[in-house]
N, C-alpha and C positions, 0 to 999 in steps of 0.2 A: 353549577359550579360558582357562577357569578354571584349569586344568593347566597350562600357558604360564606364566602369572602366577605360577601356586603354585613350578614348577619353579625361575626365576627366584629369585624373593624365598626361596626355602626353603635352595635349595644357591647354590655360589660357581658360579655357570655364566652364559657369555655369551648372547648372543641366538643366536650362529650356533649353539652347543653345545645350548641351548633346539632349535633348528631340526634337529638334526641326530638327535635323541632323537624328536621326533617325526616326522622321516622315515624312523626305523628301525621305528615303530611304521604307517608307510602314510596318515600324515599329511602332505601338502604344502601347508606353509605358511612363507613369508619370515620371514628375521629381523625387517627396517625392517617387521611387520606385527605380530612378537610385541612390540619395542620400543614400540609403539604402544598394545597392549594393555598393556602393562607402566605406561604413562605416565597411562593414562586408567582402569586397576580397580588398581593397585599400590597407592597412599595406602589406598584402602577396604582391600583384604586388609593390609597392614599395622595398622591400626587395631584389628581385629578381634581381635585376642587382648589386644590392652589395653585393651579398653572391657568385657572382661569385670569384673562385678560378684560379690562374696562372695554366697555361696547360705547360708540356714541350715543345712544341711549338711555347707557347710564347716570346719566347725571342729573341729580334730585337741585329744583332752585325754593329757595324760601319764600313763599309770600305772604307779605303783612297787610292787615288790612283792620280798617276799625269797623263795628258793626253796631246796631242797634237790637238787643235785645231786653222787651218787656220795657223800652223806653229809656234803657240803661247803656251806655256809651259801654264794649267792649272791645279789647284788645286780640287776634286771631292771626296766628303763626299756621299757614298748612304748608303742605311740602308738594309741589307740583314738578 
C-alpha cells in the first residue's frame, strides 16, 4: 500500500500506470482502490519530508584554504 502511494506522489504516473507496475510485479490491485489509498495516506506522505527538523549535525562550515598545484598558487572552497 505504502508503494502505491510512494509510486504515485514520487513520479508523474496515473492510478492505472500505478496499477499496471504493480501487476507486473504479481500484485492485483485496482486503480479506484490505489486512488483511495492515495486520498486517505497521500497528505501524511507528503508532509513527511517537510516536517523534517535541522539536527545538530546539520550544519555545513566553509573552508578556505590556498594550495599548491603543479607549482601554481590555487584558491579551494570545500564544505566540512
Amino acid at each position: 500500500m505504502s508503494h502505491c502511494v510512494w509510486l504515485y506522489h514520487r513520479f508523474p504516473l496515473s492510478f492505472r500506470e500505478v496499477e499496471e507496475l504493480l501487476l507486473q510485479r504479481g500484485v492485483i490491485v485496482s486503480y479506484e482502490t490505489i486512488r483511495r489509498w492515495c486520498a486517505k495516506f497521500g497528505q501524511a506522505y507528503a508532509n513527511g519530508p517537510r516536517r523534517r527538523h535541522p539536527r545538530p549535525g546539520d550544519k555545513w562550515h566553509l573552508d578556505e584554504v590556498f594550495i599548491k598545484v603543479n607549482g601554481e598558487l590555487k584558491y579551494l572552497w570545500r564544505a566540512v
